[in-house]
N, C-alpha and C positions, 0 to 999 in steps of 0.2 A: 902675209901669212908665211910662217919656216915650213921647211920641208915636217918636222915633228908636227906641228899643226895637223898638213893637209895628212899624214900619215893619224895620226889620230879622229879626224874625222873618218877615213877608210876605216880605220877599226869598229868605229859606230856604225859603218855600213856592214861587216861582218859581224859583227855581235847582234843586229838588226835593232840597232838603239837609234838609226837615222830616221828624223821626220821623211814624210814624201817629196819637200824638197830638194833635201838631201839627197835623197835615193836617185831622185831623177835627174839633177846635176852629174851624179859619178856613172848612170847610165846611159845620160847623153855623150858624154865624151868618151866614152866604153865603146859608142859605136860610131863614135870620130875615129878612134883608133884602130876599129876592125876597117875603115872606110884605106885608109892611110896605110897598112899592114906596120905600122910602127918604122917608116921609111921615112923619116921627116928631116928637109933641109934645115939648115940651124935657121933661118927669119922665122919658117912655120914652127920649129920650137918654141921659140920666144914667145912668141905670139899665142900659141897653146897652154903654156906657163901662164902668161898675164890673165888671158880671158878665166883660164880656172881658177886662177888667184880670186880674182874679182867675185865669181859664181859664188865660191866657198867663203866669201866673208858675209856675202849677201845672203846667205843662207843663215849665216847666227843670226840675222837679225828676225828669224821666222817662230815662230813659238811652236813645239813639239805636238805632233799627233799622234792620232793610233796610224798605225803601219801595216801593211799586209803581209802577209809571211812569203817570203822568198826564198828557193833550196838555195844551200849553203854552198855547193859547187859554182851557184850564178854568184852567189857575192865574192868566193873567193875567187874565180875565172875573173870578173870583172875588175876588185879592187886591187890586186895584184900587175894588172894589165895598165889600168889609171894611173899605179903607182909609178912607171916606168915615165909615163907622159909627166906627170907631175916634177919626176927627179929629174928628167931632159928640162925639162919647160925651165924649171928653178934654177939649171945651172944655166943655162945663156942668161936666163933674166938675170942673175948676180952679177954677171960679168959685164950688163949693158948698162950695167946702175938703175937702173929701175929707167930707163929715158930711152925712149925710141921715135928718134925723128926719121919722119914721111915725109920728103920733100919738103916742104915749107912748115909741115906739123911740125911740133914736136907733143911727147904724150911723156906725161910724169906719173906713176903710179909710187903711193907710199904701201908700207910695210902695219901691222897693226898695232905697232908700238910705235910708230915714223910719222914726223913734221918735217917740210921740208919749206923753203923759202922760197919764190920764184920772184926774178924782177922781169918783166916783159921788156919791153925792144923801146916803148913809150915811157920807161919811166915805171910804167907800175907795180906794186908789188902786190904777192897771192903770198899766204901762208897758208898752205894745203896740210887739213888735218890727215891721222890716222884713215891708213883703207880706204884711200880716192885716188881719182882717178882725173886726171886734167892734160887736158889738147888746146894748144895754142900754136899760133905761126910763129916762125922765127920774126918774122918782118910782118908790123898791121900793114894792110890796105891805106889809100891816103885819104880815103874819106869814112872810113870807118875801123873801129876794133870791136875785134869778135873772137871767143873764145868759147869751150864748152867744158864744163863740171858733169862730167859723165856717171862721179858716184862722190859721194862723203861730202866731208865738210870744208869750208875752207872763209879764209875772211881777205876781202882785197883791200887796196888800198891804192885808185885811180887816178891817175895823171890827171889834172885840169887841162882837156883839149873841146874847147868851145866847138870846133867844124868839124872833128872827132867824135864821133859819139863810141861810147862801151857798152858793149853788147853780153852777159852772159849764160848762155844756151844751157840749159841741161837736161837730163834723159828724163826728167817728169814730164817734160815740155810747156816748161814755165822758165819765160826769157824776162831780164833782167836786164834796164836799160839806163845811163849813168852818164854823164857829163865828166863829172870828178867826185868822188867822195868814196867814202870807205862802210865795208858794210860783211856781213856772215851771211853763209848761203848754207844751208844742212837740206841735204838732197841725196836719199837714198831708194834704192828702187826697192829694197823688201819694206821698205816704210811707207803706211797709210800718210805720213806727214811730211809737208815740205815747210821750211818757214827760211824766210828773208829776215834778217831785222838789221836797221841804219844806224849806226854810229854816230855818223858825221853826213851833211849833205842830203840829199833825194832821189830816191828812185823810182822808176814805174816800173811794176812786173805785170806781166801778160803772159797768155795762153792763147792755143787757136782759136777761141771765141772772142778774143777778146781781154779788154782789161782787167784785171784782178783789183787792182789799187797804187795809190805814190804814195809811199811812206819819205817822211821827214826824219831829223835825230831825235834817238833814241822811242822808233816805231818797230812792233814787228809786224809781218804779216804770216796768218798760220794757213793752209791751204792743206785740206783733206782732201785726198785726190779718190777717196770711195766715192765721197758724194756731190764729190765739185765743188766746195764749199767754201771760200776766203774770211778769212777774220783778221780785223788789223787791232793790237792791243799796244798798250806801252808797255815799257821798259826799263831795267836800269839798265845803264850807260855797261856794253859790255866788254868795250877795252878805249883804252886813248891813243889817238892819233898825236905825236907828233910832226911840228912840218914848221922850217927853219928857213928867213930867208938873208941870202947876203949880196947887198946891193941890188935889192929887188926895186921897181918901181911902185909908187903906192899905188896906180892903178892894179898891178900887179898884184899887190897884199890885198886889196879891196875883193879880188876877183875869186880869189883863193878863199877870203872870208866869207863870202858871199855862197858860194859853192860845200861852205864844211859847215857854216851855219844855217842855211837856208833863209839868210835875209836878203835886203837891199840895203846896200851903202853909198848916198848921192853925197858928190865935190861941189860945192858951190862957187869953187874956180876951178878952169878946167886946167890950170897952169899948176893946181897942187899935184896932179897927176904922174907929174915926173919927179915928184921927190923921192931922193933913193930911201932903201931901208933895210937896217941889219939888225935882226932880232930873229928869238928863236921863242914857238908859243906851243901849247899843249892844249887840243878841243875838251881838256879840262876842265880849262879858262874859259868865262864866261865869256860871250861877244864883248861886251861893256867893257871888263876888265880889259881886252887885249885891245881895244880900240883907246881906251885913257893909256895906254902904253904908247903906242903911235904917235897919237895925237902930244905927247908930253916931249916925245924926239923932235917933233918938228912943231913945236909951240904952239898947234892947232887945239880947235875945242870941238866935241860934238855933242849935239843931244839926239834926241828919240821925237822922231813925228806922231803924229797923232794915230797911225799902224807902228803897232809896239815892235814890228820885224822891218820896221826902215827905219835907219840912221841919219842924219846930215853931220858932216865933217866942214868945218867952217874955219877963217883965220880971229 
């Protein structure tokens, strides 16, 4: 959100055109600031800047009420006073690029016109949409990766680490747990709805009771957090994965396929295992297709067993 933005939202709060969300967002931090007397070191700027960022985006997403009538000296007292916290908060937060590492965190927030990229420490990559908010370590843990989507949208795209698992956390409190594959997470706190849906690969999401569901490619799952309520439907396909390998091992490709398709792919020698392999494929491609690719480099043949999701690869 620009400084114009959160000044225009102020204006809704003196013209008295702000829902009660509204109002009690620029109230609360009306008496952060009386708390503070407006004496804040630059980290507690930043930090003031971010969390009101975040409040005032989560607030468009509220649909308008009737309002109580409030004298015009509290709104101009208050939003005059906000506005200083806003204009401090805004300029550290430009100058730190929107990124503040905590020890081993770090915290990305985007702008409401802003994509940003992220490759984590593993290999993985986050394309974090518009008005989110994401904390990750610099360095995973060695037996696990864990991350939290605190607000917005975003679509990852997971390292294959078998003793690895990926973990991601978010402020609905519905965790999302991954091997390797690639998938969208739309997680907003003014939002009745949360929804998962898989690209590539398989997920299980869960909450503190418990499992929600494992969605496979091209699943969502939609979760109404009013009434607790999960729904897994289909989908089209909502972007493609690329993933290229050079001098890879075929156990290697096999593992990668196996993980972005959701099949099984069995060698019927275990000596084909070290064949190298350099090709570059698109989860476009059907399994079939990218396997008669394979199989035609190293003059192997496969068919389909009698479970339509296992392969054998033969000489």
């Amino acid at each position: 959100m620009t400084e114009e933005q959160a000044k225009e939202l102020l204006q809704k709060y003196l013209d008295q055109q702000a829902n009660p969300e509204e109002q009690k967002i620029v109230e609360e931090w009306y008496a952060t600031l009386q708390a503070k007397n407006i004496v804040l070191p630059a980290d507690q700027k930043a930090e003031i800047g971010q969390q009101m960022f975040i409040q005032l985006k989560a607030a468009m997403y509220k649909e308008p009420k009737r309002i109580k009538v409030i004298k015009l000296q509290t709104f101009g007292k208050i939003a005059a006073a906000v506005l200083i916290v806003i204009s401090m908060g805004l300029s550290v937060w430009k100058i730190s690029n929107q990124t503040k590492p905590a020890g081993n965190q770090v915290t990305i927030i985007t702008g409401v016109k802003e994509q940003k990229r992220i490759t984590l420490s593993d290999g993985s990559v986050v394309l974090l949409g518009p008005a989110a908010k994401l904390c990750y370590p610099k360095a995973f843990a060695s037996n696990n990766r864990q991350i939290e989507l605190k607000e917005g949208e975003a679509f990852f795209d997971i390292a294959h680490q078998e003793k690895r698992p990926f973990t991601v956390h978010t402020a609905s409190g519905i965790d999302i747990r991954v091997l390797g594959t690639s998938f969208k997470v739309k997680s907003y706190r003014a939002s009745k709805q949360f929804e998962v849906a898989v690209v590539t690969g398989k997920v299980a999401v869960s909450n503190k009771n418990g499992k929600l569901g494992t969605l496979v490619k091209d699943e969502i799952l939609t979760y109404d957090k009013s009434v607790g309520r999960a729904a897994i439907g289909k989908i089209k396909a909502l972007a493609f994965v690329e993933f290229a390998f050079d001098g890879a091992t075929l156990e290697q490709v096999i593992n990668k396929l196996q993980y972005t398709y959701s099949i099984k792919i069995l060698l019927n020698d275990v000596t084909l295992a070290k064949l190298k392999t350099t090709a570059s494929f698109s989860s476009r491609q059907s399994p079939e297709e990218i396997l008669d690719i394979i199989c035609s480099l190293h003059h192997l043949k496969f068919n389909t067993s009698k479970n339509p999701k296992t392969f054998n690869i033969y000489r």
